[in-house]
DRENNULUM-429941 format. One record per atom (N, C-alpha, C): chain; atom name; x, y, z. Coordinates in nm, 3 decimals, decimal comma. Each point is the difference from the previous one (the first is absolute). Layout:
<pts>
<"A" "CA" <X Y Z>>
...
</pts>
This chain:
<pts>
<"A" "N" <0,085 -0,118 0,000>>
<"A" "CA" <-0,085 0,118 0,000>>
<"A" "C" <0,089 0,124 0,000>>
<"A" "N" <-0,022 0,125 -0,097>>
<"A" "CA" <0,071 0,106 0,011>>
<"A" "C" <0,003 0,077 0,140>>
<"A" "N" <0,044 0,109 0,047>>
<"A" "CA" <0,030 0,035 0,098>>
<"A" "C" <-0,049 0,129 -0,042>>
<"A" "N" <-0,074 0,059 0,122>>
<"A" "CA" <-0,099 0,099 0,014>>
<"A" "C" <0,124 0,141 -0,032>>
<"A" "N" <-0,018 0,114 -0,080>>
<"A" "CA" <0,030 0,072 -0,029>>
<"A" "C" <0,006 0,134 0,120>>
<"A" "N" <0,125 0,063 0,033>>
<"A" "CA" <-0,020 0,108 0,089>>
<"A" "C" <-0,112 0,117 -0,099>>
<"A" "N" <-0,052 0,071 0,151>>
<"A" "CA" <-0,078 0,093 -0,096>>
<"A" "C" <0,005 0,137 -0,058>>
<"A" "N" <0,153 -0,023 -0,001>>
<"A" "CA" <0,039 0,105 -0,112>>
<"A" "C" <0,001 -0,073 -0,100>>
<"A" "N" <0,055 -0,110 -0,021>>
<"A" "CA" <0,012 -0,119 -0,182>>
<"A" "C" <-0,162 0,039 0,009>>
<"A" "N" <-0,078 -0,066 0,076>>
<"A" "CA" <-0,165 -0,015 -0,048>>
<"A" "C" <-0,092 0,184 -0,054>>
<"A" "N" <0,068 0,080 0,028>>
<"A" "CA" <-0,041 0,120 -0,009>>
<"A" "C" <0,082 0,041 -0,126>>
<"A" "N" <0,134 -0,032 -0,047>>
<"A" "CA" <0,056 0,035 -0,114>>
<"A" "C" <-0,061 -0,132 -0,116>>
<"A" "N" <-0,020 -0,064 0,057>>
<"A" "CA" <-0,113 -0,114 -0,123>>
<"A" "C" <-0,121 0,073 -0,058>>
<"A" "N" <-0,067 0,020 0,098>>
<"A" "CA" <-0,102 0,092 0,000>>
<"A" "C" <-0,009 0,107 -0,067>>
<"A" "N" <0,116 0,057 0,025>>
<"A" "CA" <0,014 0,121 -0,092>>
<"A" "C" <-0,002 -0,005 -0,158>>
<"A" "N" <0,106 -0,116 -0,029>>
<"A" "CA" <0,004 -0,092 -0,131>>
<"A" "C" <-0,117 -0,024 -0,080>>
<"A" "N" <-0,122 -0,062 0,067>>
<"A" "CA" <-0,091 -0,054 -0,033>>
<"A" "C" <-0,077 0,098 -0,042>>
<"A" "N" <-0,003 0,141 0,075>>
<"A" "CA" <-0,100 0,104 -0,042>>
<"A" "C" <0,049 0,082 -0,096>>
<"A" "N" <0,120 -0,006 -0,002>>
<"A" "CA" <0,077 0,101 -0,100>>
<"A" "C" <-0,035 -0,111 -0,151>>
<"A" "N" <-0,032 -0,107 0,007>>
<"A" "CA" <-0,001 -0,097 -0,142>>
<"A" "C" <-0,137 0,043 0,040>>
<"A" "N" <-0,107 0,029 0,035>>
<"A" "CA" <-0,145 -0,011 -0,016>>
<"A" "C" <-0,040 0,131 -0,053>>
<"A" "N" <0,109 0,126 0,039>>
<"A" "CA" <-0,017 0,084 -0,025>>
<"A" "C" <0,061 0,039 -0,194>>
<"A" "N" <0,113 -0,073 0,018>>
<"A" "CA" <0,000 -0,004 -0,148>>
<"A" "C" <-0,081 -0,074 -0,068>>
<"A" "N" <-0,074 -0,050 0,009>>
<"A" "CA" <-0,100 -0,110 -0,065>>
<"A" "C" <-0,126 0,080 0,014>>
<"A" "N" <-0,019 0,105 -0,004>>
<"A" "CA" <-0,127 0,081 0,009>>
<"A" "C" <-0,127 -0,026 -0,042>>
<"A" "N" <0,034 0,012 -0,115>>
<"A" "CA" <-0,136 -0,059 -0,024>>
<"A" "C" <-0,057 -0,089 0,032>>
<"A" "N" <0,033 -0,112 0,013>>
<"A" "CA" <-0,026 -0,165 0,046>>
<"A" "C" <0,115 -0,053 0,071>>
<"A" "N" <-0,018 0,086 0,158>>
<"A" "CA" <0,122 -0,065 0,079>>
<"A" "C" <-0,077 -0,130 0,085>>
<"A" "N" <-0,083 -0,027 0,033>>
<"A" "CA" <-0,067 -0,097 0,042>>
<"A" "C" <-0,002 -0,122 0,014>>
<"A" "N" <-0,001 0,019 -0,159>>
<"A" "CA" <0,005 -0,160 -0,055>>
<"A" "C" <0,042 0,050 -0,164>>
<"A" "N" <0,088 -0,074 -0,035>>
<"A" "CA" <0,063 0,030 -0,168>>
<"A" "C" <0,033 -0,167 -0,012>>
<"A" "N" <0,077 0,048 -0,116>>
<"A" "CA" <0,069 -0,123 -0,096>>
<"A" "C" <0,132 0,072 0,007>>
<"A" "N" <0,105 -0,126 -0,003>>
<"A" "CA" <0,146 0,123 0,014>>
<"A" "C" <0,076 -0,156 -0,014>>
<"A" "N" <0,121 -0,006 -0,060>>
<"A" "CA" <0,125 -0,075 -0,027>>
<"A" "C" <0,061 -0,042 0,153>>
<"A" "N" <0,033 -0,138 -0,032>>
<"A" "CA" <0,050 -0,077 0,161>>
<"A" "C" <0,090 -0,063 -0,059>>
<"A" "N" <0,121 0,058 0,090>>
<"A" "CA" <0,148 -0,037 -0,019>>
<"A" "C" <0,030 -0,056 0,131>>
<"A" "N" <0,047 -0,142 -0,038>>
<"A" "CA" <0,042 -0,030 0,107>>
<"A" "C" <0,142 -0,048 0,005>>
<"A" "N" <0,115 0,050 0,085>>
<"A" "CA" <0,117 -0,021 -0,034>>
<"A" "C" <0,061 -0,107 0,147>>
<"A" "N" <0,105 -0,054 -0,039>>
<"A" "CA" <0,092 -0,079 0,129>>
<"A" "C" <0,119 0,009 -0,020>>
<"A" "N" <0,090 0,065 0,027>>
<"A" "CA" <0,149 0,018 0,013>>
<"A" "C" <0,050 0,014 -0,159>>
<"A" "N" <-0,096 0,128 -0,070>>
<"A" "CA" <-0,015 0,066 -0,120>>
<"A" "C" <-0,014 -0,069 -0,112>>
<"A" "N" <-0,066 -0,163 0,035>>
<"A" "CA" <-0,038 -0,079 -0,098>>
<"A" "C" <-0,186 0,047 -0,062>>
<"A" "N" <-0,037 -0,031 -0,074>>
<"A" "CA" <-0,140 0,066 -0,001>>
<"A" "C" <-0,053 -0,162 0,025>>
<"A" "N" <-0,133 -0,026 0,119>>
<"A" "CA" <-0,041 -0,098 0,005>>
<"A" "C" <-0,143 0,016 -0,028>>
<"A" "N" <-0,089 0,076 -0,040>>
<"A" "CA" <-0,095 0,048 -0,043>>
<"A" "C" <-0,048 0,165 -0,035>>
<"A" "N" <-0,098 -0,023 -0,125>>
<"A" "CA" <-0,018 0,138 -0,091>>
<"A" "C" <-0,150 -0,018 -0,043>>
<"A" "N" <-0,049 0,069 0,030>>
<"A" "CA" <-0,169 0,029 -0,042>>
<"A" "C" <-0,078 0,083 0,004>>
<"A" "N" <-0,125 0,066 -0,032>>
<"A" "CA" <-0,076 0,098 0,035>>
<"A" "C" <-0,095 -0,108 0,088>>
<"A" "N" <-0,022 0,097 0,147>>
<"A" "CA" <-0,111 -0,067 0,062>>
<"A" "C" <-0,107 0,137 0,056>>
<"A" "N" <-0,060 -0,009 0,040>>
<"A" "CA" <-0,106 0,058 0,101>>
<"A" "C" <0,089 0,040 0,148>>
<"A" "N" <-0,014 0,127 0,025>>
<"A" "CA" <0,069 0,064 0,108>>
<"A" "C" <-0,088 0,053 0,088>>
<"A" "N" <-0,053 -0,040 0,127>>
<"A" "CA" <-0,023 0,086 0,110>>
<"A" "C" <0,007 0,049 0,112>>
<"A" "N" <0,078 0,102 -0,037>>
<"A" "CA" <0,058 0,056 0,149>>
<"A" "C" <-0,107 0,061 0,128>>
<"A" "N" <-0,010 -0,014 0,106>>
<"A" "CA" <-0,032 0,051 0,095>>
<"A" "C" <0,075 0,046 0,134>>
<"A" "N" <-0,051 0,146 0,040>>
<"A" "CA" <0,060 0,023 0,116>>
<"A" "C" <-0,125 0,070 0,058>>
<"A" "N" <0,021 -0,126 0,162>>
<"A" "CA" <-0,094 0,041 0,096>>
<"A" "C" <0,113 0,026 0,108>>
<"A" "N" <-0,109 0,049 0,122>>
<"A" "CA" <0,061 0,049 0,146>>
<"A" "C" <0,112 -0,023 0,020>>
<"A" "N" <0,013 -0,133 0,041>>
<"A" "CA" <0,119 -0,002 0,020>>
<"A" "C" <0,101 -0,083 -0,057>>
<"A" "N" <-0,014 -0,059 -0,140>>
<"A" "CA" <0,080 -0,081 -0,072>>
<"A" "C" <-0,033 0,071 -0,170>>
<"A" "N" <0,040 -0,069 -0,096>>
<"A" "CA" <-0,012 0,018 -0,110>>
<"A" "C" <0,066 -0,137 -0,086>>
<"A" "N" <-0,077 -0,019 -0,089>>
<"A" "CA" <0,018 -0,161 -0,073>>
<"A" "C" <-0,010 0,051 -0,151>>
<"A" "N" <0,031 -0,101 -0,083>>
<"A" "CA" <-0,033 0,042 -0,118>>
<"A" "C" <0,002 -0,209 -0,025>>
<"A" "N" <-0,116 -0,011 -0,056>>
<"A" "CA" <-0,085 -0,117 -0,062>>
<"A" "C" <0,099 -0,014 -0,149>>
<"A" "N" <0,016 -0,117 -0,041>>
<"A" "CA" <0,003 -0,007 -0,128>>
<"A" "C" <-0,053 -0,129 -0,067>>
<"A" "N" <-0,108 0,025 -0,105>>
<"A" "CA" <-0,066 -0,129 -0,041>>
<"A" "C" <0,064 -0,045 -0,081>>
<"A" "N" <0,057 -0,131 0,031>>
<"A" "CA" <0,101 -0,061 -0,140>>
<"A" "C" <-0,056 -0,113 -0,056>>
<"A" "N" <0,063 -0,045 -0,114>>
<"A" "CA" <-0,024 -0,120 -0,067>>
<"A" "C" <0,053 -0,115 0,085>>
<"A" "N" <-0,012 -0,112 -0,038>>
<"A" "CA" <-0,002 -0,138 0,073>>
<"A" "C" <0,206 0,014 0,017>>
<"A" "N" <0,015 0,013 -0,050>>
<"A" "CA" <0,191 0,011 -0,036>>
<"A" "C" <0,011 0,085 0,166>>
<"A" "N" <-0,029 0,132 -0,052>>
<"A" "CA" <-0,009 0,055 0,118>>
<"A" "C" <-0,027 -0,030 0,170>>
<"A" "N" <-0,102 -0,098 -0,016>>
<"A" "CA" <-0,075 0,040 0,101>>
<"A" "C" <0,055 -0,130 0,038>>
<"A" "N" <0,098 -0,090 -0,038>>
<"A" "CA" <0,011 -0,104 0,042>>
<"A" "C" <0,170 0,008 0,046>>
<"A" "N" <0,058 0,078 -0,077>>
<"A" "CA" <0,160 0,075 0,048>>
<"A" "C" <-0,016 0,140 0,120>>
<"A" "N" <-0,086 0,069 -0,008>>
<"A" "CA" <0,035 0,104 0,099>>
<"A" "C" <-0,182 0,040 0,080>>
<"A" "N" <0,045 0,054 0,101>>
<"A" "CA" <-0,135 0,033 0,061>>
<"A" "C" <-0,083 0,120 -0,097>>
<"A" "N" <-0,101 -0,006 0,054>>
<"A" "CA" <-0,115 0,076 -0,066>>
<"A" "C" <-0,006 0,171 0,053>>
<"A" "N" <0,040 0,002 0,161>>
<"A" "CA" <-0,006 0,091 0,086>>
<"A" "C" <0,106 0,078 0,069>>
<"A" "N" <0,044 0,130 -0,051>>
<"A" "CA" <0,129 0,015 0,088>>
<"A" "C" <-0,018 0,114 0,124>>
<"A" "N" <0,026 0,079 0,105>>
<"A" "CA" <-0,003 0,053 0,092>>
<"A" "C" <0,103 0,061 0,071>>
<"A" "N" <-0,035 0,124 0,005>>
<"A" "CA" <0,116 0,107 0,088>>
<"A" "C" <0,061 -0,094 0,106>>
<"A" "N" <-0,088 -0,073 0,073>>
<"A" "CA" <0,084 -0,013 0,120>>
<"A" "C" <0,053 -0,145 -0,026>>
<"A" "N" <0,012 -0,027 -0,093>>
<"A" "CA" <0,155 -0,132 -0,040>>
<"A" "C" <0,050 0,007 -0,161>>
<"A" "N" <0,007 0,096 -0,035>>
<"A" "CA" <0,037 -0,018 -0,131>>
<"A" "C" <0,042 0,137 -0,015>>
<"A" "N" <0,139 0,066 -0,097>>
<"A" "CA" <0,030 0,129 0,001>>
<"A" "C" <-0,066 0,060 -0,172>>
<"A" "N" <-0,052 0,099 0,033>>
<"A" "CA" <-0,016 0,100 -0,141>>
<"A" "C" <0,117 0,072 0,009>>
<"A" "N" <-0,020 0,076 -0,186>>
<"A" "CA" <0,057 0,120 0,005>>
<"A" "C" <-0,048 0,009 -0,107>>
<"A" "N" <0,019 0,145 -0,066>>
<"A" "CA" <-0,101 0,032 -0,111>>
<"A" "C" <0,088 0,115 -0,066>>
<"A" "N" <0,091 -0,051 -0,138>>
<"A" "CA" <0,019 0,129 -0,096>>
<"A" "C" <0,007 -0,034 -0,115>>
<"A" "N" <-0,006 0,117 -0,034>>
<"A" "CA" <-0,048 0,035 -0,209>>
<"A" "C" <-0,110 -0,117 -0,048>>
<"A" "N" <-0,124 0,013 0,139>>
<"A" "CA" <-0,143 -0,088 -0,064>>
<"A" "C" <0,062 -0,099 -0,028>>
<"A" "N" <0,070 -0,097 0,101>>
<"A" "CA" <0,008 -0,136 0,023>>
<"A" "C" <-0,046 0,010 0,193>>
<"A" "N" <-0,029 -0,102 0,038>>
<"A" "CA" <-0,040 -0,051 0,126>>
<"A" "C" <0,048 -0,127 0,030>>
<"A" "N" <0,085 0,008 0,078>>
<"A" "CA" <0,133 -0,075 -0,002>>
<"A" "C" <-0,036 -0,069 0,139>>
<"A" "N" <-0,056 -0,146 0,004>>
<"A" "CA" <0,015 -0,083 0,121>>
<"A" "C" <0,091 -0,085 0,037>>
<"A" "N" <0,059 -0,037 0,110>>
<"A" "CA" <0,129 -0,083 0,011>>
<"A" "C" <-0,063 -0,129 0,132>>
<"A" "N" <-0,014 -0,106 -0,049>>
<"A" "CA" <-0,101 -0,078 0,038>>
<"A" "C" <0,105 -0,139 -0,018>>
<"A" "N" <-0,077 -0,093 0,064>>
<"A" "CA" <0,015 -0,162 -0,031>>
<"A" "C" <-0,099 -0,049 -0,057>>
<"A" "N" <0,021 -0,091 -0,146>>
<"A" "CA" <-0,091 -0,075 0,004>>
<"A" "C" <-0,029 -0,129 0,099>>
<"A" "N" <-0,066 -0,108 -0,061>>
<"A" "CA" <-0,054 -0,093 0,088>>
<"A" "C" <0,061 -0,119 0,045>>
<"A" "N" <0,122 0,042 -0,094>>
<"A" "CA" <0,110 -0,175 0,058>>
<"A" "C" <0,131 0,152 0,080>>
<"A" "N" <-0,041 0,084 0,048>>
<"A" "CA" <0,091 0,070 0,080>>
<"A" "C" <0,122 0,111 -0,051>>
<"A" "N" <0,019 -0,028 -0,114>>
<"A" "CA" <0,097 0,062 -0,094>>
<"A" "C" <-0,056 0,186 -0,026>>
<"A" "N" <0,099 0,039 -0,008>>
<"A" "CA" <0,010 0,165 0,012>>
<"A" "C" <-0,041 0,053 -0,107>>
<"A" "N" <-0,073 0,072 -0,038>>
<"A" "CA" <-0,033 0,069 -0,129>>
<"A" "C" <-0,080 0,120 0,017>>
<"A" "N" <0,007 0,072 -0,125>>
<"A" "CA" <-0,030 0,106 0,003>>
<"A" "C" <-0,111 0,040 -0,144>>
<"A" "N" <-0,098 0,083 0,078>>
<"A" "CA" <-0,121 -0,026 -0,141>>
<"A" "C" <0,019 0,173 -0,001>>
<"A" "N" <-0,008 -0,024 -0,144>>
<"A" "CA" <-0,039 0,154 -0,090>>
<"A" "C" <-0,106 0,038 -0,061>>
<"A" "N" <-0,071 0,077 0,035>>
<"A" "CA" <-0,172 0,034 -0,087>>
<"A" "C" <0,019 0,105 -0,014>>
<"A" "N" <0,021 -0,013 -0,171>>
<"A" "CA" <-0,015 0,160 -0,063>>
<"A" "C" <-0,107 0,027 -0,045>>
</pts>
């Protein structure tokens, strides 16, 4: 299990997440947007999926609906308080594990 994020990481995630919702204006909600998924700068998955970010009280998540490939290599759900954002030039940059534990990092432009 990842390890709970201090809440400055969970508040600079946060920040991440709204600054990509805010560039996504028109349809920051829920869109369609390119999923890059990289592991020690190999590319291990590439697709357009369904993106939805949310930020409530006191966390912020962003959902992503994937295809069977997807959804069977990496989780569906990521979250400020175990997973790091960062967000530039309209990418939204998560640094996550998938599901056999391995380090990676997803890109949604």
């Amino acid at each position: 299990m990842a390890r709970t994020k201090s809440l400055q990481e969970q508040a600079d995630s946060q920040e991440a997440i709204c600054d990509y919702m805010y560039y996504k204006a028109e349809n920051e909600y829920m869109h369609s947007a390119r999923v890059l998924v990289t592991s020690f700068g190999e590319i291990k998955y590439s697709n357009i999926l369904t993106i939805i970010p949310n930020i409530g009280t006191n966390d912020a998540r962003v959902y992503i609906e994937g295809d069977s490939k997807f959804e069977r290599n990496y989780y569906l759900e990521y979250s400020n308080r175990f997973q790091e954002f960062s967000f530039c030039k309209g990418t939204l940059s998560i640094r996550a594990q998938d599901r056999r534990g391995n380090s990676i990092e997803i890109d949604i432009q």
